[in-house]
MIPATOR-616308 format. One line per field, with one value per residue (C-alpha): residue in one letter; y, x, z. Coordinates in Angstrom, 3 decimals. Last residue first. Example, Ala and Ser with C-alpha at 12.3 -4.5 7.8 and 13.67 -1.06 7.14 Angstrom:
residues 2
r <- c(s, a) .
v <- c(-1.060, -4.500) .
u <- c(13.670, 12.300) .
w <- c(7.140, 7.800) .
This chain:
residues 53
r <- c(x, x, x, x, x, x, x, x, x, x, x, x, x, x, x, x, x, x, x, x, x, x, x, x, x, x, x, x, x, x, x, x, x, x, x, x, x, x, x, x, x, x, x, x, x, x, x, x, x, x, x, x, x) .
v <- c(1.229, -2.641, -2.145, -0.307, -2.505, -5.789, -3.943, -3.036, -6.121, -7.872, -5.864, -6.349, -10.200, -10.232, -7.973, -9.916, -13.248, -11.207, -10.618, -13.844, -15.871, -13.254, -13.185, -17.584, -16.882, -15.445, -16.558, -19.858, -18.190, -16.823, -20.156, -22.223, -19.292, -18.716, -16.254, -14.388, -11.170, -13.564, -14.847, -11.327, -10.579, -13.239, -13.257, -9.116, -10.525, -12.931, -10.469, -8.336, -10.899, -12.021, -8.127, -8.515, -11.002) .
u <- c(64.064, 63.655, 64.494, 61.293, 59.192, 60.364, 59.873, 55.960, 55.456, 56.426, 54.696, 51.457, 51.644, 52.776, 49.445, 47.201, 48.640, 47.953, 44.171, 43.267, 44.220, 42.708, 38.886, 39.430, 39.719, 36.317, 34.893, 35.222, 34.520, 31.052, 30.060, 30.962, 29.342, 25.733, 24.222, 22.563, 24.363, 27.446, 26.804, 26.165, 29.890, 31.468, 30.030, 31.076, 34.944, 34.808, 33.795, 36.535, 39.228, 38.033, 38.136, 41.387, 42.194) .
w <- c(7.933, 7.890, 11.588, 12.605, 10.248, 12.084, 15.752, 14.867, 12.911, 15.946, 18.707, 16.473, 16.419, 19.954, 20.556, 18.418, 20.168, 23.534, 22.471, 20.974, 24.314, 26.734, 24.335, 23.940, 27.946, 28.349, 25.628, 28.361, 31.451, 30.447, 28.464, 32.108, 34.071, 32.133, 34.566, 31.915, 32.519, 32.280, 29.267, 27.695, 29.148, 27.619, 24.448, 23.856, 25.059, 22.612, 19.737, 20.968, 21.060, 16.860, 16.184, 17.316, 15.103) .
């Protein structure tokens, strides 16, 4: 998934070298979206496997 947030984030800055705003904006938020569920995905593995121990 985070490769999915990275990818994103790559799109959105090509689009806006180009000067394509809407497409810029858009990857820009799917890259925001993907990256915090990756990171409350991550947080929660982290905490689960901590008190499996």
């Amino acid at each position: 998934m985070l490769k999915l947030a990275v990818l994103f984030l790559v799109i959105a800055l090509i689009a806006a070298l180009f000067g394509f705003g809407g497409l810029a904006g858009t990857a820009t938020n799917i890259a925001q979206i993907l990256f915090f569920v990756f990171l409350v995905i991550f947080l929660g593995s982290l905490v689960l496997g901590l008190v499996r121990r």
